[in-house]
C-alpha positions as CSV (number, residue, x, y, z in Angstrom):
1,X,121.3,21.4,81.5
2,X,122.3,25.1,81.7
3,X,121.9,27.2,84.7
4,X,118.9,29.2,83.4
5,X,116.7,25.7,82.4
6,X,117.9,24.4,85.2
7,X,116.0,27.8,87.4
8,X,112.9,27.4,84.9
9,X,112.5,23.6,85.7
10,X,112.6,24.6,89.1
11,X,110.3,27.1,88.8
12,X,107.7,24.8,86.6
13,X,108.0,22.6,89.3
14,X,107.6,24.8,92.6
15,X,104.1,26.3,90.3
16,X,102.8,22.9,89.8
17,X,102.8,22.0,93.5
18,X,101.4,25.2,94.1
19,X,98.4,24.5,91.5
20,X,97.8,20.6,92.7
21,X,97.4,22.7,96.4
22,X,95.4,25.2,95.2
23,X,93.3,22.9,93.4
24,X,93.0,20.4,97.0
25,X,92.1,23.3,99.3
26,X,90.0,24.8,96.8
27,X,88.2,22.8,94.6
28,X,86.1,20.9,97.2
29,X,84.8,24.5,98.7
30,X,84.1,25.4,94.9
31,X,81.9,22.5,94.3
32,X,80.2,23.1,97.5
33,X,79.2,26.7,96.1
34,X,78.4,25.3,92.9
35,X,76.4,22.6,94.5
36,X,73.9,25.2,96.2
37,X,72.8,26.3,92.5
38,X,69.5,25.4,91.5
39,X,68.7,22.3,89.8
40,X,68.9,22.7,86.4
41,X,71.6,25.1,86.8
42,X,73.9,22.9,88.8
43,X,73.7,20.6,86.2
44,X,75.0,22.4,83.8
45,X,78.1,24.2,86.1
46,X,78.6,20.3,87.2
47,X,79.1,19.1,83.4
48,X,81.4,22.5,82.8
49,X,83.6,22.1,85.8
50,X,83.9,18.3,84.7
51,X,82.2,16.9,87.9
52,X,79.7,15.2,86.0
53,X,79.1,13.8,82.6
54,X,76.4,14.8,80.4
55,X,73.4,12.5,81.8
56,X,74.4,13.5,85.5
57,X,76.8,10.6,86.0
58,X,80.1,11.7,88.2
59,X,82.7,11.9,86.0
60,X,86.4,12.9,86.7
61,X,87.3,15.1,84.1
62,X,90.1,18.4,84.5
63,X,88.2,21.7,86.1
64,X,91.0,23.9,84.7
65,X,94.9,24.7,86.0
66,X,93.5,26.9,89.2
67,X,96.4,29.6,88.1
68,X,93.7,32.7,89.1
69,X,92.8,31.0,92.9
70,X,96.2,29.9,93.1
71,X,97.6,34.0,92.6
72,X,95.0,35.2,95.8
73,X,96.4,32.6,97.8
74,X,99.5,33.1,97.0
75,X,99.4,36.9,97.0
76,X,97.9,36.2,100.8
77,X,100.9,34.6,101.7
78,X,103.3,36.7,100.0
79,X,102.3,39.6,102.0
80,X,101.7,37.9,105.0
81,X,105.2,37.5,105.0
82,X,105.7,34.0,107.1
83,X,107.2,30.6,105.9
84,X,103.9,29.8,103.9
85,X,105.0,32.1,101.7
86,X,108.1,30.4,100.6
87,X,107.3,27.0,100.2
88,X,103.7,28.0,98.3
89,X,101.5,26.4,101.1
90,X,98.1,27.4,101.6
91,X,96.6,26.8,104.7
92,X,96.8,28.4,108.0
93,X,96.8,32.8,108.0
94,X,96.1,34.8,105.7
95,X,95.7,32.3,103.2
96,X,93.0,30.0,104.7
97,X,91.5,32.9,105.1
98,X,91.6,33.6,101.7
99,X,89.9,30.8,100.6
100,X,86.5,32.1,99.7
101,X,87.9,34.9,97.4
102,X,89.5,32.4,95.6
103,X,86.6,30.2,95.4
104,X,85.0,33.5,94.4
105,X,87.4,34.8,91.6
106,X,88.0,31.2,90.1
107,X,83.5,31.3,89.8
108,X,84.0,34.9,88.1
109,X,86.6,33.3,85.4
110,X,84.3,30.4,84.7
111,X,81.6,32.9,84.4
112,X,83.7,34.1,81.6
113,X,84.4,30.8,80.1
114,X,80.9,29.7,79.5
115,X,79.5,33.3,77.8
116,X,82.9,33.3,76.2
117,X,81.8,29.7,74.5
118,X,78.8,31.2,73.6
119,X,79.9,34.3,72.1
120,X,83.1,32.3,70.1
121,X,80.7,29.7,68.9
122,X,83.5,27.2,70.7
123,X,82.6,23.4,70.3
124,X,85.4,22.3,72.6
125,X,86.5,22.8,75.9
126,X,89.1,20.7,78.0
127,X,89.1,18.1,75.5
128,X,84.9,18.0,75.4
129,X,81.9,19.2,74.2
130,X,81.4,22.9,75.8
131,X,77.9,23.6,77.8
132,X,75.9,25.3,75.5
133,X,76.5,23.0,72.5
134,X,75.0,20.0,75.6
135,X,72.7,21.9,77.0
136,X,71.6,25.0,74.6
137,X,73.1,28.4,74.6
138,X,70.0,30.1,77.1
139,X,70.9,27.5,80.1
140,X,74.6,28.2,79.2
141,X,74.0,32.3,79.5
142,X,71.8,31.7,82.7
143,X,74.6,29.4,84.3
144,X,77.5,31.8,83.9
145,X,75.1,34.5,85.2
146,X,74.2,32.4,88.2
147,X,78.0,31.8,88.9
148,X,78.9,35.2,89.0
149,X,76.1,36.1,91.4
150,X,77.3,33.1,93.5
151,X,81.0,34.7,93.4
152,X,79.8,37.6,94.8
153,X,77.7,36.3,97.5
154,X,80.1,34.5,98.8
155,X,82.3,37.8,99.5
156,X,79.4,39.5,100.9
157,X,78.4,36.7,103.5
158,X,82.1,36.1,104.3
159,X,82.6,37.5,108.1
160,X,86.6,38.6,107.4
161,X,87.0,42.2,107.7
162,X,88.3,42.4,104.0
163,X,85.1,40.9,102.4
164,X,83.2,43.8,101.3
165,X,86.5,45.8,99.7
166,X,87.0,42.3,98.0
167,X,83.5,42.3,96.8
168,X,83.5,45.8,95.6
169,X,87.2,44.9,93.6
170,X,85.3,41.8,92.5
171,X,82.4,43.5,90.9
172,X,84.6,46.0,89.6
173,X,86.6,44.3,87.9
174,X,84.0,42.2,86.4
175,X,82.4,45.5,84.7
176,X,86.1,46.4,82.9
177,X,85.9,42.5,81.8
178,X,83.0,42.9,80.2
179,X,83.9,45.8,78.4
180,X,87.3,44.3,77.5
181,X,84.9,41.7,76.0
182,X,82.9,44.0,74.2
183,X,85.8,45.4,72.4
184,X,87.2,42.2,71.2
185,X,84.0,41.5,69.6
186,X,83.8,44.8,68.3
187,X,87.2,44.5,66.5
188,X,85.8,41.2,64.6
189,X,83.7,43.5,62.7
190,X,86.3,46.8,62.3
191,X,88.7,45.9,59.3
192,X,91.6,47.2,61.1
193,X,92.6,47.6,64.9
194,X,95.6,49.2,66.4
195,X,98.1,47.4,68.3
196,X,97.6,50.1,71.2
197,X,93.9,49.1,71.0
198,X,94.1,45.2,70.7
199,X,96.6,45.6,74.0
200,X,94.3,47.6,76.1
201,X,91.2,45.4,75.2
202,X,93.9,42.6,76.3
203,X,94.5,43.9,79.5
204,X,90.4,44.3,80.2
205,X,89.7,40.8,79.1
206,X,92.1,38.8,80.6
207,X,94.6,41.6,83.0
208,X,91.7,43.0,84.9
209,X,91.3,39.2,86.4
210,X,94.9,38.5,87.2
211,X,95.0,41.8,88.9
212,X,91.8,41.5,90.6
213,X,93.0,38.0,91.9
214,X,96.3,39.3,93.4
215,X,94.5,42.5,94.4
216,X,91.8,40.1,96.9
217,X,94.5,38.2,98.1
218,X,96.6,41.4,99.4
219,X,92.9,42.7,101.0
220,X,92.4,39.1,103.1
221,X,96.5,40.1,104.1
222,X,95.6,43.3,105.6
223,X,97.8,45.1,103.1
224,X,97.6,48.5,102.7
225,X,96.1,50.4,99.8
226,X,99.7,51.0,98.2
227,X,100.5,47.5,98.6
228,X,97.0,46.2,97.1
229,X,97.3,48.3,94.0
230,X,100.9,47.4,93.5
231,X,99.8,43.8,93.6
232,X,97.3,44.5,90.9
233,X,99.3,46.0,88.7
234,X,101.6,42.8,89.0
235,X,98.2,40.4,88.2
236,X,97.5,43.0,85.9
237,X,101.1,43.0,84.0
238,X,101.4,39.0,84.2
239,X,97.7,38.8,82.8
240,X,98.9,40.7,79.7
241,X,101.6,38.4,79.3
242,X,99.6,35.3,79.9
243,X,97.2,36.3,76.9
244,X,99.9,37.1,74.6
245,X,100.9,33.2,75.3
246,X,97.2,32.3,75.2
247,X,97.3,33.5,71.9
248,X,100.6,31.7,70.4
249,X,99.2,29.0,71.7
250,X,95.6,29.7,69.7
251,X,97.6,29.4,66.3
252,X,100.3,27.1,67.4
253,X,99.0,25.0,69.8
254,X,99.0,20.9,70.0
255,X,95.3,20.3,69.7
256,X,96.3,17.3,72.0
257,X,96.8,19.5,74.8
258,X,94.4,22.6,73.6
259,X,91.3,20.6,73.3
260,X,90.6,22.8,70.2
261,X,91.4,22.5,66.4
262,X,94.7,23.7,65.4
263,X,94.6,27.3,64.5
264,X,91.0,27.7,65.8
265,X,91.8,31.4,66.4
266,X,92.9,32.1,62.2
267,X,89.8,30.2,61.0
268,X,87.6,33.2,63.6
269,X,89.5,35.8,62.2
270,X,90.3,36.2,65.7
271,X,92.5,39.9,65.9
272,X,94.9,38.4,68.2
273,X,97.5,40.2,69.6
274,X,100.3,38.2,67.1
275,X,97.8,39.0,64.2
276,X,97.7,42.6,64.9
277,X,101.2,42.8,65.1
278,X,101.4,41.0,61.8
279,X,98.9,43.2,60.2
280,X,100.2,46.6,61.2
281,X,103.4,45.4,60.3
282,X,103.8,47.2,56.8
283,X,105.1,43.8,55.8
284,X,104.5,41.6,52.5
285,X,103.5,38.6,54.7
286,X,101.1,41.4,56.8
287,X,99.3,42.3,53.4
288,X,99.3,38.6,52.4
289,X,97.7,37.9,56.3
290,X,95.0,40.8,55.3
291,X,93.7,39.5,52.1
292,X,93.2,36.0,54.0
293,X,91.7,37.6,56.8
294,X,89.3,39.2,54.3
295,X,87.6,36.1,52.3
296,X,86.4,32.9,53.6
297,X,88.9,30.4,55.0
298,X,89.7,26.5,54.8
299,X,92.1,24.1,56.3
300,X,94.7,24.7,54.0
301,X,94.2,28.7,54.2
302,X,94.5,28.3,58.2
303,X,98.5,27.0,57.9
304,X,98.7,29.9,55.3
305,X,97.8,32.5,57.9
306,X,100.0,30.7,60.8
307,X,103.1,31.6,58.3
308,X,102.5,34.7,57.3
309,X,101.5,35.7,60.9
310,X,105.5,34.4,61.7
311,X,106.8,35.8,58.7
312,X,105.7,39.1,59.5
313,X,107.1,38.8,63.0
314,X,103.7,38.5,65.1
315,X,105.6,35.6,66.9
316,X,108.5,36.8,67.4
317,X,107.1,40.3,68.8
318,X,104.3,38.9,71.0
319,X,107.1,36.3,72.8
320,X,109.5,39.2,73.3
321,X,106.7,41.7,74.4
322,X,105.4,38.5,76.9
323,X,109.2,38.7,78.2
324,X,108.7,42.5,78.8
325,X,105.8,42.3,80.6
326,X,107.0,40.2,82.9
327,X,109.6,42.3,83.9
328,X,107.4,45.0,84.6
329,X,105.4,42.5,86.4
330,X,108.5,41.8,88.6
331,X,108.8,46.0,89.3
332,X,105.3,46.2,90.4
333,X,105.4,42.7,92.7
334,X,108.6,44.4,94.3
335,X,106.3,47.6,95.3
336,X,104.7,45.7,97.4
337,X,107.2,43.0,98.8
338,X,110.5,44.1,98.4
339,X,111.9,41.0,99.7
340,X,110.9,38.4,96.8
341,X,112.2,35.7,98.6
342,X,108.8,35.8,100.1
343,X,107.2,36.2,97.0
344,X,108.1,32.8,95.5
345,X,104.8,31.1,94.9
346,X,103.9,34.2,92.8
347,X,107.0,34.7,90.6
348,X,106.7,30.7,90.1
349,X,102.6,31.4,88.9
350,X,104.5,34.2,86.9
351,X,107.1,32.5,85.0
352,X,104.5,29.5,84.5
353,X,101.7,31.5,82.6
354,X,104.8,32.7,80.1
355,X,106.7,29.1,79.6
356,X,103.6,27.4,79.2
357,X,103.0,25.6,75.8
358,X,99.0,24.4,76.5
């Protein structure tokens, strides 16, 4: 093994310990929240979050990697600047503290998953039937609502001196999601997008979150301003590079591990970032990519697409640009701890997002 897989396997492995914490500290305060709903509502957050099975029975199913809880509590510690920070622990400090913004931002992301369902017309999610395809598309909407609300109250009734900042970020943030949202929906219908455009509806959709996440856990550290937006602009940098991955994955990814048909995203016509780079690539296999795009497509037109999106060097460009981003990710983080020796648990988070293949 050479020196540099032997640093990512370390790095895989030091995230995953972080995750399998985040996930013990917060998970069991997230289904308490999510427990408070409203009948009818909790059932369906239950079934999403993989608590319960359709008919209400418990269930054990996956409630998703944690990677946006896991980056406040690990930007919490990073700044906090004790031995927490190093090993990726969360519990006593500024961390603990943390908690409830990370309870929060991880009930603002699934508030994204279920309308994003809805809007995609997606049938599967974590290897199951999504919400509103069990439980309509008007109880989905209403949940996802109902979780964001949650998410917020939760900041407001939270006593630490950093609570209504983090609210405000929150809520913020949430209005630039929804606009990044809108735009991606928008390009469906536009027969051409920019690759400037399709990167800065990117960074709405799926940026603004990261950032937001880092951002809360910085505020529940007593950071100063410079400090918080540095840390945003890190979440913000490694969110860009985490949806260039999330959408390899979309055309290359092992439905095994997806949950989703192969090449879901081609058979949507989805204008992912790889496609837009294919198709303003002034390439044969771009055109080719365009004509496909244009009429109605099958199976066997899906594997077309895949190749010509590689051919014209989508691939290639969105896994070099992931590398980029990561670097500047790496500049910003160092803005607001120059020592990154205590900044571990997030460069591990980092390099995770972008070596990840599910």
């Amino acid at each position: 093994m050479s020196t540099t897989e032997a640093m990512t396997t370390s790095e895989g492995q030091e995230a995953a310990v972080l995750l399998e914490r985040t996930r013990e500290t917060v998970h069991p305060e997230l289904r308490r929240a999510v427990e408070s709903l409203p009948g009818s509502m909790r059932r369906v957050a239950m079934y999403h979050f993989g608590w319960e099975r359709e008919d209400g029975s418990p269930a054990a199913g996956s409630t998703g990697k944690a990677i946006r809880p896991a980056l406040v509590l690990a930007a919490a510690q990073a700044l906090r600047g004790d031995g927490a920070a190093r090993d990726g622990v969360a519990g006593e400090g500024a961390a603990g503290d943390a908690v409830r913004a990370a309870v929060a931002v991880e009930l603002a992301h699934n508030f994204t998953l279920l309308h994003d369902d809805v809007i995609d017309k997606d049938v599967r999610r974590r290897g199951r039937p999504t919400a509103w395809t069990v439980f309509g598309t008007p109880d989905a909407i209403i949940t996802g609502d109902a979780m964001m609300a949650l998410a917020l109250r939760l900041l407001a009734e939270d006593p630490h001196p950093a609570s209504a900042a983090a609210s405000a970020r929150l809520a913020a943030c949430i209005v630039e999601l929804c606009a990044g949202q809108q735009a991606d929906c928008a390009f469906e219908q536009r027969p051409s997008v920019s690759l400037d455009e399709c990167l800065t509806m990117a960074t709405a959709k799926t940026g603004a979150l990261l950032g937001c996440a880092c951002a809360l856990g910085a505020l529940y550290a007593g950071a100063g301003p410079d400090e918080v937006d540095a840390m945003d602009a890190f979440g913000r940098e490694a969110g860009l590079a985490f949806q260039l991955i999330d959408d390899l994955i979309g055309i290359w990814g092992d439905p095994g591990h997806t949950g989703k048909p192969a090449g879901a995203d081609l058979l949507a016509r989805k204008k992912s970032l790889p496609v837009v780079a294919a198709l303003t690539s002034g390439t044969a296999a771009g055109e080719e990519l365009a004509a496909l795009y244009a009429g109605p497509m099958n199976g066997d037109d899906v594997g077309r697409a895949a190749a010509a999106v590689e051919r014209a060097g989508g691939r290639d460009w969105a896994q070099a640009h992931a590398a980029d981003r990561m670097g500047r990710a790496v500049q910003q983080l160092s803005r607001a701890v120059p020592d990154l020796g205590a900044a571990g648990g997030l460069l591990a988070l980092a390099e995770f997002v972008t070596r990840r293949t599910k």
